[in-house]
Short mmCIF file of the C-alpha atoms (twelve columns), coordinates in Angstrom:
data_MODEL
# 
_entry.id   MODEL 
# 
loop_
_atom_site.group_PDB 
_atom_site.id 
_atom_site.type_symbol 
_atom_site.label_atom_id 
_atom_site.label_alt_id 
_atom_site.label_comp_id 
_atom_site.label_asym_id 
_atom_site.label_seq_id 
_atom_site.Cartn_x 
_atom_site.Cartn_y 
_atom_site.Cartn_z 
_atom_site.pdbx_PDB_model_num 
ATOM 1   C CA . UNK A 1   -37.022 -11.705 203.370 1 
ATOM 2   C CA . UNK A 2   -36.506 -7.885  203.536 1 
ATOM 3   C CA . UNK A 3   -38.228 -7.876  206.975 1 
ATOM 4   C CA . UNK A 4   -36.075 -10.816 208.108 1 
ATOM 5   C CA . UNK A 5   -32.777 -8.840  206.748 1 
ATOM 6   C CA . UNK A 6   -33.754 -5.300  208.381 1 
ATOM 7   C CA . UNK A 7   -34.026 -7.086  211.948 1 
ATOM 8   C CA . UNK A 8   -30.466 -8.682  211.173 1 
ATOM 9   C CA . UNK A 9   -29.443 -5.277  209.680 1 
ATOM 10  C CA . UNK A 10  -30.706 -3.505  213.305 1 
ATOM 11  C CA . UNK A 11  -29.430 -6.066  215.733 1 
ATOM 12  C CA . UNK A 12  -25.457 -6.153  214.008 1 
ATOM 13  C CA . UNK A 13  -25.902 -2.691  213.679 1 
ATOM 14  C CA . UNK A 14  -26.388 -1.828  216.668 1 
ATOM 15  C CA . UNK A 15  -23.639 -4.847  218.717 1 
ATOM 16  C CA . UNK A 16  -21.007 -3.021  215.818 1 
ATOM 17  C CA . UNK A 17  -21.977 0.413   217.459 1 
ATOM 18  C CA . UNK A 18  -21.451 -0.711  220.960 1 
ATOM 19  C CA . UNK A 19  -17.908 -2.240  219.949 1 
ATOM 20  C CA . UNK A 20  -16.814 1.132   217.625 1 
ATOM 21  C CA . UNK A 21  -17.554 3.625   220.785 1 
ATOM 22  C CA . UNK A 22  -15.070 1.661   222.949 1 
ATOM 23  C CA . UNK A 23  -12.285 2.174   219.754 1 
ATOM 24  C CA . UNK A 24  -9.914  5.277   219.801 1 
ATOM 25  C CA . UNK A 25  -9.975  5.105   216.047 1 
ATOM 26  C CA . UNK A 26  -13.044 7.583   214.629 1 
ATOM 27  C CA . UNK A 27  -12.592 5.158   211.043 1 
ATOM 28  C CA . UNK A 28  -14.346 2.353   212.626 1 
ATOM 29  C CA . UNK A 29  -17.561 4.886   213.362 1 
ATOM 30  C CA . UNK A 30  -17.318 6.362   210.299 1 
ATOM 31  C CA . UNK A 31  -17.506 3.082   207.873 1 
ATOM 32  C CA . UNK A 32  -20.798 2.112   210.233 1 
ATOM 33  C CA . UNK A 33  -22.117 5.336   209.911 1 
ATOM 34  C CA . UNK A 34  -21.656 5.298   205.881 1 
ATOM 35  C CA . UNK A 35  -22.693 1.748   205.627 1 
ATOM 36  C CA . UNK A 36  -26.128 2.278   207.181 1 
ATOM 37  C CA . UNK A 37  -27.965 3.366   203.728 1 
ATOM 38  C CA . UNK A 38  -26.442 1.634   201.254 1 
ATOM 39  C CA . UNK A 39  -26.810 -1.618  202.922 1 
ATOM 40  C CA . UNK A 40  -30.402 -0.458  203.685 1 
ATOM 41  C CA . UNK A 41  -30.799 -0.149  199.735 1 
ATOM 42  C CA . UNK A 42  -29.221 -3.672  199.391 1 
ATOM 43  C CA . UNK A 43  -31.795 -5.133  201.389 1 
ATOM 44  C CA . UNK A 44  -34.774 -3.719  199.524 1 
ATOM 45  C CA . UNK A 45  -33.366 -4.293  196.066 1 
ATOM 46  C CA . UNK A 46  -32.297 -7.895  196.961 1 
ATOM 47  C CA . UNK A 47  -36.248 -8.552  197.801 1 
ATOM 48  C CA . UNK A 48  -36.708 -7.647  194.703 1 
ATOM 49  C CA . UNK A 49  -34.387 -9.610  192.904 1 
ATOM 50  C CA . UNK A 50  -35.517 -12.890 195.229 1 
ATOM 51  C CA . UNK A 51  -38.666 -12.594 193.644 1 
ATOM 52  C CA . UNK A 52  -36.894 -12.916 190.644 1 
ATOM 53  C CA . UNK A 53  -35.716 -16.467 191.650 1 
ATOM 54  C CA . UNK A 54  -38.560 -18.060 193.249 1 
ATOM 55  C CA . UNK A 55  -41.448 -16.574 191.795 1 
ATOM 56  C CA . UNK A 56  -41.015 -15.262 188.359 1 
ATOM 57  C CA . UNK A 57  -43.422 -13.635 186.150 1 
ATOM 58  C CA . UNK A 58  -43.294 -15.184 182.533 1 
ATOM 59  C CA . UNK A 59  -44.802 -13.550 179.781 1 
ATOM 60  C CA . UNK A 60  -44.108 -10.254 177.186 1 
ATOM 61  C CA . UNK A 61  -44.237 -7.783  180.176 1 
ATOM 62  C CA . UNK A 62  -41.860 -9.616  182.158 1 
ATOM 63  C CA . UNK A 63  -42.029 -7.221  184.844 1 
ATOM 64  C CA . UNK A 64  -40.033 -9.644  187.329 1 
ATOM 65  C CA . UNK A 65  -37.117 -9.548  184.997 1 
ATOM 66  C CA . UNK A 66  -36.601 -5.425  186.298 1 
ATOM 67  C CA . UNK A 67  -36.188 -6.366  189.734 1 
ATOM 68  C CA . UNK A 68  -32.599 -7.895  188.843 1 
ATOM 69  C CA . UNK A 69  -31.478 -4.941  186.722 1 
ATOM 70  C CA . UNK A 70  -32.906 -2.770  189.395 1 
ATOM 71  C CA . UNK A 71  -30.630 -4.747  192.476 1 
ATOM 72  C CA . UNK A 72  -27.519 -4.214  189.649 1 
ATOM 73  C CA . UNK A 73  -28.059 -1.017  189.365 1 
ATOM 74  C CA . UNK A 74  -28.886 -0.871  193.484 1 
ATOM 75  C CA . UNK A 75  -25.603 -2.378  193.827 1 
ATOM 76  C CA . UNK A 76  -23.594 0.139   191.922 1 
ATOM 77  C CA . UNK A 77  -25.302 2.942   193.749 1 
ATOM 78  C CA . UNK A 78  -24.679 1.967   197.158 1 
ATOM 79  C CA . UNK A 79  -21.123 1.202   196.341 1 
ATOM 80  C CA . UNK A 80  -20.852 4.729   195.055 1 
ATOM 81  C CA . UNK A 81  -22.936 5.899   198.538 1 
ATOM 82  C CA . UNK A 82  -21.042 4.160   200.765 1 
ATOM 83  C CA . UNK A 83  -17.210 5.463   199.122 1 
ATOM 84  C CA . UNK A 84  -18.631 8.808   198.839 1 
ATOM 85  C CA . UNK A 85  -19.869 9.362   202.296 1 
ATOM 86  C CA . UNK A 86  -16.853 7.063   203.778 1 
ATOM 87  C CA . UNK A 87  -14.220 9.848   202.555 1 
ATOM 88  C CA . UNK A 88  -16.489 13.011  202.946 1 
ATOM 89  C CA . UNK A 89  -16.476 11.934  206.573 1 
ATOM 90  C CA . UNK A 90  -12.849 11.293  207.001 1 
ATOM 91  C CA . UNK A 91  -12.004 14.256  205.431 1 
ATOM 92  C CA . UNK A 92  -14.399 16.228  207.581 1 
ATOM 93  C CA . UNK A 93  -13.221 14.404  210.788 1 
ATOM 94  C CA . UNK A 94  -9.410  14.363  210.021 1 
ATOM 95  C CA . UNK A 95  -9.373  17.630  208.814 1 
ATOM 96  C CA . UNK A 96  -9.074  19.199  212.433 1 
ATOM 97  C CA . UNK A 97  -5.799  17.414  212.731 1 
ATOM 98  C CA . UNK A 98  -4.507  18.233  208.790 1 
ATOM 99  C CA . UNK A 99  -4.186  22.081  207.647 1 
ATOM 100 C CA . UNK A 100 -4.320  21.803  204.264 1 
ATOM 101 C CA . UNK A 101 -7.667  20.260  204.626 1 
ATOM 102 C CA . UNK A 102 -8.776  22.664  207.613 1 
ATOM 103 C CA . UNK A 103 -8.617  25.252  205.007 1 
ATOM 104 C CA . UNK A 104 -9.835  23.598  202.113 1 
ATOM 105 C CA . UNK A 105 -11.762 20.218  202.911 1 
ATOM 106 C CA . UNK A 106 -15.099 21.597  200.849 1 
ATOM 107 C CA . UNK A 107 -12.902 21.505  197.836 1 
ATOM 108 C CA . UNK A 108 -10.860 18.336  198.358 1 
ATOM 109 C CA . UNK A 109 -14.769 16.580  199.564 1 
ATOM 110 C CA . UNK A 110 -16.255 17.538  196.113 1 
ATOM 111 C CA . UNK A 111 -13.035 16.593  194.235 1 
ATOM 112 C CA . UNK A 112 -13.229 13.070  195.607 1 
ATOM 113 C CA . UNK A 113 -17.042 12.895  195.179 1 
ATOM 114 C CA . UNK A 114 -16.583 13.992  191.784 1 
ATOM 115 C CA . UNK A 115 -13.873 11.279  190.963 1 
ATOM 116 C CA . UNK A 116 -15.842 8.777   192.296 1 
ATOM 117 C CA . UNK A 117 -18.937 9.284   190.689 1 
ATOM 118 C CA . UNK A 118 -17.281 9.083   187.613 1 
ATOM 119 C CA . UNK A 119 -15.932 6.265   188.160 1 
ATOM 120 C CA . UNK A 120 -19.355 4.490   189.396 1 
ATOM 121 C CA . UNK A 121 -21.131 5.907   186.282 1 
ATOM 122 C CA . UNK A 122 -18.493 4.255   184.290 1 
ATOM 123 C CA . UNK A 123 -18.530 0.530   186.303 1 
ATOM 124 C CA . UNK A 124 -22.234 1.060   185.501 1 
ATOM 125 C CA . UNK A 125 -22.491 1.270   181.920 1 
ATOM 126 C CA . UNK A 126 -20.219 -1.604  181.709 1 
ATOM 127 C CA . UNK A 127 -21.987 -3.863  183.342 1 
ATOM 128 C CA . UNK A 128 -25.018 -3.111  181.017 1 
ATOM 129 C CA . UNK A 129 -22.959 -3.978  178.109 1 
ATOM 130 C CA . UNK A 130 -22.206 -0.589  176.995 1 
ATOM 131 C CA . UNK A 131 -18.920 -0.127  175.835 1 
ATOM 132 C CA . UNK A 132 -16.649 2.676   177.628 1 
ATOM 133 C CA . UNK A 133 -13.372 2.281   176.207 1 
ATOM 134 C CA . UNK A 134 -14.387 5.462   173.778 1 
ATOM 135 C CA . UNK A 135 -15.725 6.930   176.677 1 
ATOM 136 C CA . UNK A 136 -11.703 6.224   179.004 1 
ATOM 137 C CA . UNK A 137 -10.067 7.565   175.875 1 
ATOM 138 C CA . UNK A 138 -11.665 10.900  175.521 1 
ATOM 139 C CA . UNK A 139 -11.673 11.639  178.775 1 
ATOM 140 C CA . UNK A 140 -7.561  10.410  178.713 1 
ATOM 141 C CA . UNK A 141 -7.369  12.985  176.230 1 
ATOM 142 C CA . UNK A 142 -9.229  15.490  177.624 1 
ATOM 143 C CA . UNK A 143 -7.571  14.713  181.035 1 
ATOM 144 C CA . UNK A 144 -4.522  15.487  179.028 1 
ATOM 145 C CA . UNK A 145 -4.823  18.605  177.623 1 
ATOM 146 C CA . UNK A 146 -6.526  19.833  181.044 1 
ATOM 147 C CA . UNK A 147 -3.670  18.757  182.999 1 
ATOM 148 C CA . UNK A 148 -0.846  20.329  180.327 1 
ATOM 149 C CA . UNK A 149 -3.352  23.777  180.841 1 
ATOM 150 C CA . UNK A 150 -3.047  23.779  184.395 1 
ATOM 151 C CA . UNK A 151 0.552   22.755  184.792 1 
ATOM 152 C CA . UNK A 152 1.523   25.427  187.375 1 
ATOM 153 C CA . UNK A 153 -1.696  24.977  189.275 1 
ATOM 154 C CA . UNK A 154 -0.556  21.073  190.078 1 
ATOM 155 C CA . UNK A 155 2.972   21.793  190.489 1 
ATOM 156 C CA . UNK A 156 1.390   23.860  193.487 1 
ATOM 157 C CA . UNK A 157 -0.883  20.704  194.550 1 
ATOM 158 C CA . UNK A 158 1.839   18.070  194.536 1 
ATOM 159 C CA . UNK A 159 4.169   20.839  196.508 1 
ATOM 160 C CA . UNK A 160 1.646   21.056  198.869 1 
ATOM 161 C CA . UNK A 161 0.556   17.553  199.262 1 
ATOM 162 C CA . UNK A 162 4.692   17.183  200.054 1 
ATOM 163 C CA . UNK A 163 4.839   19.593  202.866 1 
ATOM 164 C CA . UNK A 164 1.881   18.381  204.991 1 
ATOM 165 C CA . UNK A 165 3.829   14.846  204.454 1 
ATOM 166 C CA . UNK A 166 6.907   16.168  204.762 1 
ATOM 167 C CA . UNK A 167 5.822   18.097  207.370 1 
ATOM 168 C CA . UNK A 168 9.455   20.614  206.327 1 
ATOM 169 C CA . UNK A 169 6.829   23.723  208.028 1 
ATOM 170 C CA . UNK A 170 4.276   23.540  210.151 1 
ATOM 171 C CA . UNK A 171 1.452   26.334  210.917 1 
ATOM 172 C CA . UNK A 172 2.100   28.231  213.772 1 
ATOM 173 C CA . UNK A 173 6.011   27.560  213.326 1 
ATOM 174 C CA . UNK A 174 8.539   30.717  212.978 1 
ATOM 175 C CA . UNK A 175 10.749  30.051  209.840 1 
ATOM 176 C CA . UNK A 176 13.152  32.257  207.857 1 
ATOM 177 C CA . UNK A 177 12.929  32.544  203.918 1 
ATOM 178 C CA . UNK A 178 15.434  32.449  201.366 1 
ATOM 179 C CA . UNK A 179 14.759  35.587  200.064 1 
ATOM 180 C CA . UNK A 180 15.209  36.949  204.304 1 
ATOM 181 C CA . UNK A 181 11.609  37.167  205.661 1 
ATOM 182 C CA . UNK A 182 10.709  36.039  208.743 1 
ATOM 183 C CA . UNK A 183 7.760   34.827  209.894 1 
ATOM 184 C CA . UNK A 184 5.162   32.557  211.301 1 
ATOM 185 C CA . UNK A 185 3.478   30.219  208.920 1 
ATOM 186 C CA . UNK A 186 -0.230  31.371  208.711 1 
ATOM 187 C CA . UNK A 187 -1.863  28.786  206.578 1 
ATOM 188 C CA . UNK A 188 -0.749  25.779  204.261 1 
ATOM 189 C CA . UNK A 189 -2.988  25.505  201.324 1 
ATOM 190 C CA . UNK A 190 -3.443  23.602  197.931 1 
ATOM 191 C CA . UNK A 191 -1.637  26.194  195.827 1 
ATOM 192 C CA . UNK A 192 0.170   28.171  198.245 1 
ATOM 193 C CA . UNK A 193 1.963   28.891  201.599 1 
ATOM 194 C CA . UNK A 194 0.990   32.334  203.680 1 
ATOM 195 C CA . UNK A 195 3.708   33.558  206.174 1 
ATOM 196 C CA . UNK A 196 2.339   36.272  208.684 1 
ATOM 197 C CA . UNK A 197 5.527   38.541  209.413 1 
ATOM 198 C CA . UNK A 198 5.783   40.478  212.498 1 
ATOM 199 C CA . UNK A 199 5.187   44.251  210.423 1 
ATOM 200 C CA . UNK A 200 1.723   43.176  210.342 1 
ATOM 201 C CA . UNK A 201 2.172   41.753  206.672 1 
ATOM 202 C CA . UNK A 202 1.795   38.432  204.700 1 
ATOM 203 C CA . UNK A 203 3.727   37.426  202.254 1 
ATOM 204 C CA . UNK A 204 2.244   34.709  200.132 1 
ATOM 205 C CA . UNK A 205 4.752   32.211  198.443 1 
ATOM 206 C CA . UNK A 206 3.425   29.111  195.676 1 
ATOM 207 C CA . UNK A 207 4.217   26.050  197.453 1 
ATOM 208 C CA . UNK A 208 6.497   25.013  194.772 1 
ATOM 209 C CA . UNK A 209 8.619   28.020  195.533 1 
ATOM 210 C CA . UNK A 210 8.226   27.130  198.977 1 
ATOM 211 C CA . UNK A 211 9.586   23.435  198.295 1 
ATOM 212 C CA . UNK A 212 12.405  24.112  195.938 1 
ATOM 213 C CA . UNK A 213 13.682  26.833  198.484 1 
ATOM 214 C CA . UNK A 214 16.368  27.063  201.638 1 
ATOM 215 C CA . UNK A 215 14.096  27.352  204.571 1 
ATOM 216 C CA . UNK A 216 15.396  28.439  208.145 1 
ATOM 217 C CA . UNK A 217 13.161  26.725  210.997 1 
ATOM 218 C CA . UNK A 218 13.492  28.131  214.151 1 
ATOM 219 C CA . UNK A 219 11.121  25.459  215.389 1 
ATOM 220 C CA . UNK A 220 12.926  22.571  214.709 1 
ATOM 221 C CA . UNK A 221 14.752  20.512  216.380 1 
ATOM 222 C CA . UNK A 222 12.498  22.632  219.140 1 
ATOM 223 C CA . UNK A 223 11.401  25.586  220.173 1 
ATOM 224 C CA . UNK A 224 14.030  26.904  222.218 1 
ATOM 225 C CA . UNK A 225 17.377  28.832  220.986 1 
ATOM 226 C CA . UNK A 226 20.790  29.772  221.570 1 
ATOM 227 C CA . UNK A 227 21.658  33.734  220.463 1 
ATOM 228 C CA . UNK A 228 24.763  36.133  221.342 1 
ATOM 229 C CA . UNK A 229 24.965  39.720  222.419 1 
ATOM 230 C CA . UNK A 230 28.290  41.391  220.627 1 
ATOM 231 C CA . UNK A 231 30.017  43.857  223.658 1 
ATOM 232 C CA . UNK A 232 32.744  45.575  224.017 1 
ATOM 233 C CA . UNK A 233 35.189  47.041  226.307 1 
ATOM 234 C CA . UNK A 234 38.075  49.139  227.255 1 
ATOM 235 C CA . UNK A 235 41.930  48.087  226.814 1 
ATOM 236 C CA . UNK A 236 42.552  48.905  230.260 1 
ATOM 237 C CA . UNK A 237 39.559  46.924  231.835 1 
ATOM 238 C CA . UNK A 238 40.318  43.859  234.348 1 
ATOM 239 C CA . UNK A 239 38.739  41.021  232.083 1 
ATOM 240 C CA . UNK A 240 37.932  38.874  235.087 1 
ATOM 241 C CA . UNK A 241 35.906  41.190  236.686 1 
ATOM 242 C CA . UNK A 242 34.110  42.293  233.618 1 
ATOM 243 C CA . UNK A 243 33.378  38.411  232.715 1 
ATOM 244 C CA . UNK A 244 31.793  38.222  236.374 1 
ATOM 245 C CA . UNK A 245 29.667  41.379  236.562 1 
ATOM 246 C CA . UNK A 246 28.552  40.565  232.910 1 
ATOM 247 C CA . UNK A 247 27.625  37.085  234.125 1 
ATOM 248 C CA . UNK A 248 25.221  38.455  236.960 1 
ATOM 249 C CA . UNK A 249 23.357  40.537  234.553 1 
ATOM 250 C CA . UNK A 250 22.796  37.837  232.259 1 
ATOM 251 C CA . UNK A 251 21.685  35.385  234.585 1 
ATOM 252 C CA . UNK A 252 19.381  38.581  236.088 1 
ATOM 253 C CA . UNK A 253 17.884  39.203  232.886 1 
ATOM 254 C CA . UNK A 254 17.002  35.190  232.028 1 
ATOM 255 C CA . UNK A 255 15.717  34.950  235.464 1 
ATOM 256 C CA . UNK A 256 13.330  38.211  235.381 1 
ATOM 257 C CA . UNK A 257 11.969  38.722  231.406 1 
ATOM 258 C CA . UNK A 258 10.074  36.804  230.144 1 
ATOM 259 C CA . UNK A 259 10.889  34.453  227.270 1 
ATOM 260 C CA . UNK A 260 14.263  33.529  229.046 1 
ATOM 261 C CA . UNK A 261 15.256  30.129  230.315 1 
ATOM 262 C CA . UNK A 262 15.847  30.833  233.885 1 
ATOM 263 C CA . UNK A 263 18.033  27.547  234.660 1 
ATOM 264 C CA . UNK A 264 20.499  28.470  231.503 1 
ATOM 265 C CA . UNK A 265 23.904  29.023  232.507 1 
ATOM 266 C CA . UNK A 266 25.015  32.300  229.808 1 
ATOM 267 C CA . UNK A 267 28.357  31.817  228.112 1 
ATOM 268 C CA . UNK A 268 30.669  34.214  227.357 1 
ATOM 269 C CA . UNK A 269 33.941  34.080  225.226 1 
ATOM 270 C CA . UNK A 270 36.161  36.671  224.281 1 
ATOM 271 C CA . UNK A 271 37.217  36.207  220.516 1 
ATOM 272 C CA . UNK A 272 38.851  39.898  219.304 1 
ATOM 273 C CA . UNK A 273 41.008  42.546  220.110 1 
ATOM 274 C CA . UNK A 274 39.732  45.263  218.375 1 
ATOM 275 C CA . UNK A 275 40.922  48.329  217.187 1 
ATOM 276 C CA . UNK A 276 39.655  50.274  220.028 1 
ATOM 277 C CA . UNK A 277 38.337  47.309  222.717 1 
ATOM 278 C CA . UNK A 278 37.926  44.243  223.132 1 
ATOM 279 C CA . UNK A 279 35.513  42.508  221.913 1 
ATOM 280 C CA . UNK A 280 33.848  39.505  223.520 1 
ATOM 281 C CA . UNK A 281 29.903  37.661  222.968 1 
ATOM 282 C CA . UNK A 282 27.633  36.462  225.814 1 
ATOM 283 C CA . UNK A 283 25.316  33.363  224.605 1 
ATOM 284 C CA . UNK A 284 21.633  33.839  226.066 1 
ATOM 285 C CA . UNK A 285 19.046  31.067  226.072 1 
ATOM 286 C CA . UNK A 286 15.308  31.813  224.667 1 
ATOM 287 C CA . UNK A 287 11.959  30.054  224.970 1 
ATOM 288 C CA . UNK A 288 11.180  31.396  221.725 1 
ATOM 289 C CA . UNK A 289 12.812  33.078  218.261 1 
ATOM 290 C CA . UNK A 290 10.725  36.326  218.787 1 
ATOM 291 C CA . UNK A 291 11.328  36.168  222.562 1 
ATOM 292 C CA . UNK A 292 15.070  37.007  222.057 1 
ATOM 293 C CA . UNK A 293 14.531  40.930  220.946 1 
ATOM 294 C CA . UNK A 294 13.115  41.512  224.748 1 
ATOM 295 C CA . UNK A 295 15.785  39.617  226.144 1 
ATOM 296 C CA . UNK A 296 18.554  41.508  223.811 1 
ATOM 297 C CA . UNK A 297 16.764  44.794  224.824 1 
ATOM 298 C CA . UNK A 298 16.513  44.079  228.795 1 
ATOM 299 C CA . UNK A 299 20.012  42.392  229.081 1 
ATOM 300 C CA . UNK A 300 21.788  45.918  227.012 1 
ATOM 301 C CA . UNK A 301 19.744  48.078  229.463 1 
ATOM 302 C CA . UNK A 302 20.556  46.580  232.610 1 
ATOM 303 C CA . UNK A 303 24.340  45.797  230.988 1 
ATOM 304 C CA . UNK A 304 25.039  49.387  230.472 1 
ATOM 305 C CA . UNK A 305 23.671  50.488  234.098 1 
ATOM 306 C CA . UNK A 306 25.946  47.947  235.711 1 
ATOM 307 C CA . UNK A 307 28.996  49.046  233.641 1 
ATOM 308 C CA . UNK A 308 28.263  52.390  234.874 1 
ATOM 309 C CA . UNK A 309 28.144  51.613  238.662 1 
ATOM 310 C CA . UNK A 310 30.863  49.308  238.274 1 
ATOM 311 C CA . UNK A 311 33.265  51.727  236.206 1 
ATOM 312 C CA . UNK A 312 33.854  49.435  233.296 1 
ATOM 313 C CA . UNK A 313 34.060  51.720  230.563 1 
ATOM 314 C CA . UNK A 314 32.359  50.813  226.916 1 
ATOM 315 C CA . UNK A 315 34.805  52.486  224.520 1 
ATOM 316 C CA . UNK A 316 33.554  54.913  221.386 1 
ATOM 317 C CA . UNK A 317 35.406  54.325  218.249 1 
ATOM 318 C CA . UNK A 318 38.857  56.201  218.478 1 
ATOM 319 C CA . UNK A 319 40.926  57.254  215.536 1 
ATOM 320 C CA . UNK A 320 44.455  58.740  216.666 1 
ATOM 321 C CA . UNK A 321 46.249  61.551  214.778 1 
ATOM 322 C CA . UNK A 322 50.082  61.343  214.778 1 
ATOM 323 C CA . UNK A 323 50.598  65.699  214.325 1 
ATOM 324 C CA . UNK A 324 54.343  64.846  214.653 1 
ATOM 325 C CA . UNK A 325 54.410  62.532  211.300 1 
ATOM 326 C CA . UNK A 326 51.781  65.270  209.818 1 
ATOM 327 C CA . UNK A 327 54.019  67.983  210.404 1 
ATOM 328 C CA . UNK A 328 57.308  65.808  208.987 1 
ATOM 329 C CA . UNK A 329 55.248  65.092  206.005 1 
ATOM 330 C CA . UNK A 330 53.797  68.453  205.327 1 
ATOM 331 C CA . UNK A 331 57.641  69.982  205.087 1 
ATOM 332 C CA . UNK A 332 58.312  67.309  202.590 1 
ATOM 333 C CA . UNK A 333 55.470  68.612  200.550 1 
ATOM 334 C CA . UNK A 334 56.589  71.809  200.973 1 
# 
């Protein structure tokens, strides 16, 4: 019988196999791969218990009699196998693809092997007749008071279980805070979020904070970003030639730093008269959020040199003394 099941065991084993490699799914080679043993286990145990059947031995020993509590208890233990190696091995496969479990699969592998064993320990004793109802209620109890102890600590789990569905951040995304950091988002863990900021620091924020506050993603709807440069000029400048020159060095600067989009048409509006120019914005195109400070810093160079050539003067701020109205005032006083 357990010769006769091993050869079945090896032959569907092995068409399975052939069938799961030509799958894109990795779920399919997993549950073979975590099946192997515990079915193993089934067949020897179930020998056992056939002996049980056919050819029992009668008397006070009884020794037959063991091979059926043996194939129960064979039963409950490849059940446990099989679940326990199933989600190890998702976890460790997925967990490429998942950051919260790229960072902390060992702990969320012996969580679920923990919880499962438990539970198979439990299924056992009850099906030897031992009642566990005392056994569910303490551990309710003591699940209980565990849970009200470590209140923040699963606040933080939950949060973080609802951002990598969520999916509000991502790693590797650039994203504002509330509180006005800026940042990319180094790692997404159980209890909390690390953003790496561009001084070379990280701050570290609980998820829950995280979840429960106004985020700014400069990654979303994508990657790429409108942002304006604020200029000024004279009173007495000739608006349609400054619009054009300023045009040329825009499109100059998108078309030779890098980080600009090179096929962007810039804007620019005029939207103030000032107190001492007038005051208009040019809107630039970026690959990037951080790519924008080079573009900013290239596109105010060249903007200034051009100016200069061209004669279009940038004013200073001006602030004009009437010394007629002075002097009127100051005989008043006097």
């Amino acid at each position: 019988w357990v010769s006769f099941l091993l050869i079945i065991k090896r032959i569907g084993f092995s068409a399975i196999r052939k069938f799961t490699r030509k799958t894109q799914t990795h779920l399919d080679d997993i549950f073979v791969k975590a099946a192997d043993f515990p079915v193993t286990l089934l067949i020897f145990t179930s020998g056992g218990a056939l002996v049980e059947r056919i050819l029992p031995v009668i008397g006070q020993q009884g020794l037959t009699r063991f091979f059926l509590i043996a194939f129960k208890i064979a039963t409950v233990v490849a059940i446990i196998l099989f679940i326990d190696k199933f989600i190890s091995s998702a976890i460790k496969t997925y967990s490429a693809k998942i950051e919260i479990l790229r960072t902390t699969g060992g702990v969320a592998r012996g969580f679920v092997r923990t919880i499962v064993i438990t539970l198979g320990i439990l299924i056992l004793l009850d099906s030897f007749g031992i009642s566990i109802t005392p056994l569910i209620a303490s551990l309710g109890i003591g699940s209980l008071a565990v849970a009200l102890a470590i209140q923040p600590t699963l606040e933080n789990l939950f949060s973080g279980i609802q951002l990598v569905i969520d999916k509000p951040v991502l790693v590797g995304q650039f994203i504002k805070l509330e509180s006005g950091e800026e940042g990319y988002v180094q790692k997404i863990g159980w209890r909390s979020t690390w953003i790496y900021l561009p001084s070379n620091n990280v701050v570290i924020l609980s998820n829950k904070a995280l979840v429960n506050s106004k985020i700014v993603n400069y990654y979303y709807p994508e990657k790429e970003l409108y942002f304006p440069v604020e200029v000024r000029v004279h009173y007495g400048s000739d608006l349609d030639r400054v619009e054009r020159v300023t045009l040329e060095v825009a499109r100059e600067t998108l078309r030779d730093v890098p980080g600009g989009i090179k096929d962007f048409e810039p804007v620019l509006r005029h939207h103030t008269f000032g107190d001492f120019s007038i005051n208009f914005a040019v809107v630039l195109r970026a690959k990037e959020f951080t790519d924008q400070h080079l573009l900013k810093h290239e596109f105010i160079k060249r903007l200034h040199k051009r100016y200069a050539q061209e004669g279009i003067v940038i004013p200073f701020p001006i602030e004009a003394v009437n010394y007629e109205q002075e002097k009127v005032s100051a005989r008043k006083d006097e």
